[in-house]
N, C-alpha and C positions, 0 to 999 in steps of 0.2 A: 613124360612120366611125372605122377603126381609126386611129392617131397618124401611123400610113404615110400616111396619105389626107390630113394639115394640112400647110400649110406653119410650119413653127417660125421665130421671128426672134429674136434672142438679141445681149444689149448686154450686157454689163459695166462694172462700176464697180469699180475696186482702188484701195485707201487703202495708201500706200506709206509708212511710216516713217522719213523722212530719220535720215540715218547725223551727225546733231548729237551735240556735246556737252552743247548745254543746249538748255533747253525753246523753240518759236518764239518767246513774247516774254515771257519770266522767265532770270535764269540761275542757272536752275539744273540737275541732274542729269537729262539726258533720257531715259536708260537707268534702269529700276528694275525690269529684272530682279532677282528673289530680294530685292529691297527690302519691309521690313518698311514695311507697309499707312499711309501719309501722312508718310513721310517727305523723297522729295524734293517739297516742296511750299513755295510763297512767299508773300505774299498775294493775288500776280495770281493765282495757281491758284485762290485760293480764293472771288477775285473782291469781296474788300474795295471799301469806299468809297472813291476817293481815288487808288487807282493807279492808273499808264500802263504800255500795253504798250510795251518796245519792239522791235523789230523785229531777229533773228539772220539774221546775213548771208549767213552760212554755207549757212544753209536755202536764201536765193536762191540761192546758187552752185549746188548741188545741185536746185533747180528747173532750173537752166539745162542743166545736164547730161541731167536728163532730158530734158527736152525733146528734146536734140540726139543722144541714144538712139533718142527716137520719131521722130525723122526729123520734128520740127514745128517750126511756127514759133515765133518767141521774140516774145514782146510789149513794144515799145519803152517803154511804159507799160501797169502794172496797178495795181491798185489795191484795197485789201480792205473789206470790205461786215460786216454784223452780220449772221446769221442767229437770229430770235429763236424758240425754244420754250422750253417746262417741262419738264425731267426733273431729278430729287434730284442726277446725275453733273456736272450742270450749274449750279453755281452761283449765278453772273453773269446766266442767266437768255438766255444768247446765244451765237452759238458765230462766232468772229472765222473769217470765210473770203475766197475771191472770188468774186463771183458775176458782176457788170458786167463785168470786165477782167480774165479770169487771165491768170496769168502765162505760160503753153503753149498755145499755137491750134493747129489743126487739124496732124493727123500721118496716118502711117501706117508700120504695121509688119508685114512681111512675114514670114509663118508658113509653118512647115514642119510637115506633115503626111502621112506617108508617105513615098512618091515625089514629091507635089507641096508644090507653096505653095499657098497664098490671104492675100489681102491685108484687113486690118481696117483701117478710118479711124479714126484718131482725134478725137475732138470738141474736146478742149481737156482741159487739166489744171492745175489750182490748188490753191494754198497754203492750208492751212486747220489751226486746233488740234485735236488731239484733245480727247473731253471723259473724265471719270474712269470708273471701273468702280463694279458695283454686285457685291458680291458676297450669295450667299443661302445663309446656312449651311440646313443639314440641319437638316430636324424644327424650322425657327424660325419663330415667324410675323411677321420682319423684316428686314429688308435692309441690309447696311451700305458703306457709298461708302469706295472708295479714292483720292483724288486725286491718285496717282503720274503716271498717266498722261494727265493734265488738263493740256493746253498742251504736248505734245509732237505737233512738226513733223510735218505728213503731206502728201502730194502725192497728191490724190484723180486719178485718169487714169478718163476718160470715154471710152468706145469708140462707137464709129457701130454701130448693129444689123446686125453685115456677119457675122455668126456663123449657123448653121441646125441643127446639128448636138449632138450633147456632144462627141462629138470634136473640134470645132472649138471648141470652150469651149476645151474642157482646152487644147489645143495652144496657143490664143490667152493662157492665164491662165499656163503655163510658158515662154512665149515673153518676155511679160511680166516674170518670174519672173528671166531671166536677162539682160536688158535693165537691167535696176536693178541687180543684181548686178555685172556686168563694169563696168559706168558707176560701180560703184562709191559709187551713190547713195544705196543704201541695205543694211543687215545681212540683209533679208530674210528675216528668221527669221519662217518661219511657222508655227513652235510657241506662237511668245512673242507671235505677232499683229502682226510687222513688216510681214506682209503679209497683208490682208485683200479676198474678193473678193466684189463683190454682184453675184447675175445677175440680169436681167430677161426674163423668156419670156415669147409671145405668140404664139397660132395664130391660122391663117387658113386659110380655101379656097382652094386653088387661082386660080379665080378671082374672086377678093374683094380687091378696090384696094386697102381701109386694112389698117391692120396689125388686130389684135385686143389685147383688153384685155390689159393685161400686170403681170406678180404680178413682185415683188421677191424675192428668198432672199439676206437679208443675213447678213454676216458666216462666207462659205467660208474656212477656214486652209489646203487644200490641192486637189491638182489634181484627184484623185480622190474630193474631195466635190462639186467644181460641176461636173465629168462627171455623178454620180449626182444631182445636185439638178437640174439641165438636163433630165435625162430622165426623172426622177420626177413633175417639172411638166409635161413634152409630154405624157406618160401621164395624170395628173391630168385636166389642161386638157380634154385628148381625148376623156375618159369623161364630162368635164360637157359637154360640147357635143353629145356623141352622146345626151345625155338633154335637147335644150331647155335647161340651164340655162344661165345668165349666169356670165361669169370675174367676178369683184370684182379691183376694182385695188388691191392689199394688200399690207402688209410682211407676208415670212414667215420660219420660222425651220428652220434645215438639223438632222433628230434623226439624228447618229452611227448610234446603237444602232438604231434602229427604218428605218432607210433611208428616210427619208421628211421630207418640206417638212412645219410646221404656222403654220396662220394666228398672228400675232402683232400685227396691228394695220392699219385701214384706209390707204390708201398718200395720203400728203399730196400736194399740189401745192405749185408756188412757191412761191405767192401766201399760203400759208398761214404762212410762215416770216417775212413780211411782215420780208422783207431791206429794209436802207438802208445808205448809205455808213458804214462806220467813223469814227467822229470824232477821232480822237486817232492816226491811225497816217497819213502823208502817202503819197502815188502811190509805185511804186517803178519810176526813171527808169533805163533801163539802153539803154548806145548800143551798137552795133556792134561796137566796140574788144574789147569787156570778150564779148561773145558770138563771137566769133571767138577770145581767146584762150581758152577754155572750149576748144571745138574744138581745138583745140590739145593741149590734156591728155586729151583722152579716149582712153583704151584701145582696143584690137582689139573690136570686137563681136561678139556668137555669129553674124551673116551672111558676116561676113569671113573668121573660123577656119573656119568651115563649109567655105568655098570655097577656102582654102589646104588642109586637109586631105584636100579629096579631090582637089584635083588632084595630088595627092601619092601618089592612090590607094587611100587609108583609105576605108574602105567607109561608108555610109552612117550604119550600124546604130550602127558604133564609134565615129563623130564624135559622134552624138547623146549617147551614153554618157559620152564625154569630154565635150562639154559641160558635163554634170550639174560636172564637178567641174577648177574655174579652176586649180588647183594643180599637177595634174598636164595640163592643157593648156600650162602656161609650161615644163613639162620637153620638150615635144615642139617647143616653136617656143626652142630655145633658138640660140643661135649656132652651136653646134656641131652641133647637131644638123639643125637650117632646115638647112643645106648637102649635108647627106647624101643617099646615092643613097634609092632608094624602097625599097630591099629593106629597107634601118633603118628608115624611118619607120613602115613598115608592121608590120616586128618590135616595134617599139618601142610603136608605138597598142595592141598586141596583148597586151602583156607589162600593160599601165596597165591593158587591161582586164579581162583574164582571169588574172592574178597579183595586181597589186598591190589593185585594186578589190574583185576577187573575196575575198580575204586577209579585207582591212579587213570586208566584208559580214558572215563568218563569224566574227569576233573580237567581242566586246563589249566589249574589252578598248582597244580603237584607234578614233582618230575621224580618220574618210575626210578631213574639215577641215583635219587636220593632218601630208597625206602628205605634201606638198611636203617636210617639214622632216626625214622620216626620210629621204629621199635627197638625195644629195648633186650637186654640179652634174649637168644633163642629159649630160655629157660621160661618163661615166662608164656610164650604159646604154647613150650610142653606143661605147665600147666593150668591152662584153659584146659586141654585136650584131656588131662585127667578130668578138670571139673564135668564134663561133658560124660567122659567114662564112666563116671559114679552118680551118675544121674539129678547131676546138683541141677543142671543149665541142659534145655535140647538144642541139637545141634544145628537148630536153626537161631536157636536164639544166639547162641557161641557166634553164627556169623554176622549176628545184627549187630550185636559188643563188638567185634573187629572191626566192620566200616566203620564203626559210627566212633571211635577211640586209637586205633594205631598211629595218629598222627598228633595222640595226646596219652600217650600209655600210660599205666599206672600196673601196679602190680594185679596179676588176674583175680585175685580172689574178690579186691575191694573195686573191681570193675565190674565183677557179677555182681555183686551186694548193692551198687550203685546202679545197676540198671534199672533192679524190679523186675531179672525176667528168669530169678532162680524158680525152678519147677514145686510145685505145690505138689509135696510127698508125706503131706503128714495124711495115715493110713486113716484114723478115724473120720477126718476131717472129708476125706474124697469119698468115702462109705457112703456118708451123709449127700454128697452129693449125688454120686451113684443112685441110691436109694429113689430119688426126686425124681432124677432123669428116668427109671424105671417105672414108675407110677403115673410118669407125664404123658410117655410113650407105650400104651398100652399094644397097640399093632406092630410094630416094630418088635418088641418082647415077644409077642405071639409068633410072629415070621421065625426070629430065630428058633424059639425052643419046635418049632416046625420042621426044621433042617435046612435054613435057609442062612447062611454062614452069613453071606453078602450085609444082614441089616446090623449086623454088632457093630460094622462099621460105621451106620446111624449113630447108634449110643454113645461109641466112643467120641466121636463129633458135637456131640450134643454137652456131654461133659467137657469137654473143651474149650467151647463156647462161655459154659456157665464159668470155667475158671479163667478167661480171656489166654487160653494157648498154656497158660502153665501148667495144670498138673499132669504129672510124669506117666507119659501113656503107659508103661509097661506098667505101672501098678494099677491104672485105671483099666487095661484088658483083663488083670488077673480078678481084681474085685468083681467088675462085670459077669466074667464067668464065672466065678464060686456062685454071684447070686444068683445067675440063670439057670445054674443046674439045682438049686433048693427049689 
């Protein structure tokens, strides 16, 4: 049967890297980007005889916020468990998580894809250390451990198998993506591995009640790998069934270069981690008060801008886009601007996307990260967008002033004055030229007053030309016709 013919069921696991200062229970350094290889490390990291974890609070806080990003519940009491294997990145010989009681129960987060939604449940989401890196130089026959990033806070988010698709992957894993992001929960750099996603695929028949064996692809950095690892696995899975054979239920590993899943290791159960309660770290008891003032601080979420934006009449395509980048969605929802009629807003989404965004793409010079900072209050493209509306500047010229100054603003009016590309509106002045262009073009004059709409389009060009693009078409069609009809 071709992959068309299975049903596919698809869960997700993403390891979120809380946005701390120090490590969940050491304090030290929780960022070691560009950190030279076991420097921020303490003896908990290294898991000496003798030391106590203890517990950053920060990290709760930041669990809580997630949570109330996933629309989940908050757990009045959790509490953290040992989870025991061997690996060299692992020291201690255990990896401090929750497993009995996390801290986030059951959610859901509403995805957009396309024209529509679909909804994923969430299973739960808990606090857990990271364990260290192994790195394998070239041409070695040995491996060497980093423990920077050993004991650095992560909030593992567990999805319900509500996925069928890669498209629904993807959607589901940058929905994800920006849920952390505006909650402000976490850096989500997922170059640096802030954010990690593991999928689980599993095919079935039609009609065949349980699910099917299901394979792991751990450790996706981005949304365009667990798209192609989703689908590389339904294709996989598809071709062993259509020959009789058995899925193995196994960790496997996403190759970049080669587009393709490879097996890395038989897939554990539980039971195999032979979890027990933590000894040394007590419950973490958290009431009402303190998760209701959380709620409190949280930010606009990408459901809410979504739905401000386009009742505003920003089109689909361009909210998504704006999405992508938090910096220039606060220049659209600013005070000054939230009040403006639709004709700004829409100027204005249009200008972020197709100027400013556009810009920053082609430059290697400028980081998209840091647009907000090269513009100046949002007040100041609400009024361009006026100068534009009143016929000072055309809205082409409005966007050659943008690229060519956002990254050197000045207030808009002495940005127009300075370019030389306000519109040539003095009436007598464009008569005169009108007048020219009509006498220049005697056939073209004749075709129109003939009933041939198509050649005013000539004249109007022709005048345009003679003013190099500045004078203001709408008074240069109106002149036009008063004098085509004498």
């Amino acid at each position: 049967m071709p992959a068309a013919d299975y049903i596919a069921t698809i869960g997700i696991e993403c390891h979120v890297q809380l946005k701390t200062k120090t490590k969940l229970f050491a304090a030290v350094n929780a960022d070691s980007r560009g950190a030279k290889p076991n420097t921020n490390v303490s003896p908990i990291c290294f898991g000496l005889p003798g030391v106590l974890p203890v517990l950053n609070e920060q990290a709760v806080n930041l669990a809580i916020l997630a949570g109330i990003a996933l629309n989940a519940e908050i757990a009045h009491v959790s509490s953290f468990d040992r989870k025991n294997y061997f690996y060299p990145d692992l020291p201690k010989g255990y990896q401090i998580t929750q497993f009995a009681q996390p801290i986030v129960g059951k959610g859901t987060v509403e995805v957009p894809l396309g024209d529509k939604t679909f909804n994923v449940g969430i299973t739960r989401a808990h606090l857990e250390e990271d364990a260290g890196k192994l790195i394998h130089p070239d041409g070695k026959d040995y491996s060497l451990v980093d423990l920077n990033r050993a004991g650095t806070p992560l909030l593992e988010i567990v999805s319900e198998p509500d996925m069928h698709t890669p498209e629904e992957a993807r959607a589901f894993a940058r929905e994800l993506y920006h849920l952390m992001r505006y909650a402000s929960v976490s850096d989500v750099d997922l170059y640096h591995g802030n954010m990690r996603f593991d999928v689980n695929v599993s095919l079935a028949k039609p009609d065949q009640k349980e699910l099917g064996t299901r394979s792991e692809t751990k450790n996706l950095n981005s949304f365009k790998s667990v798209e192609r690892a989703v689908a590389y696995e339904i294709k996989r899975q598809s071709e062993l069934l259509d020959k009789g054979q058995v899925i193995v239920q196994e960790t496997r590993g996403w190759d970049d270069v080669k587009q393709k899943t490879t097996s890395q290791r038989s897939k554990e159960e539980a039971h195999d981690y032979r979890y027990f309660p933590e000894p040394d770290l007590p419950p973490v008891v958290l009431d009402a008060d303190r998760v209701e003032a959380a709620k409190q601080t949280m930010p606009k979420l990408p459901k809410e801008i979504r739905s401000e934006l386009q009742a505003a009449g920003i089109s689909k395509n361009t909210t998504e886009v704006l999405i992508d980048y938090p910096g220039l969605i606060q220049k659209i929802q600013t005070e000054q601007i939230a009040g403006a009629e639709g004709s700004h807003l829409k100027r204005i989404a249009d200008w972020l996307v197709n100027v400013i965004i556009a810009t920053f793409k082609e430059s290697k010079n400028l980081d998209i990260d840091d647009a907000s900072s090269y513009l100046q209050a949002g007040g100041q493209l609400l009024e361009l967008s006026r100068i534009v509306e009143a016929g000072t500047i055309s809205a082409s010229a409005a966007k050659t002033i943008l690229a060519e100054s956002f990254t050197d603003w000045h207030d808009a009016k002495a940005l127009v004055e300075r370019s030389g590309l306000a519109q040539q509106s003095d009436s007598a002045e464009l008569e005169s030229i009108v007048q020219q262009v009509l006498a220049d073009n005697p056939k073209p004059v004749a075709d129109v007053k003939a009933g041939e709409a198509k050649a005013i389009g000539f004249l109007v060009g022709q005048v345009m030309a003679k003013t190099s693009g500045r004078a203001n078409p709408q008074m240069v069609n109106q002149i036009l016709r008063k004098m085509l009809e004498q």
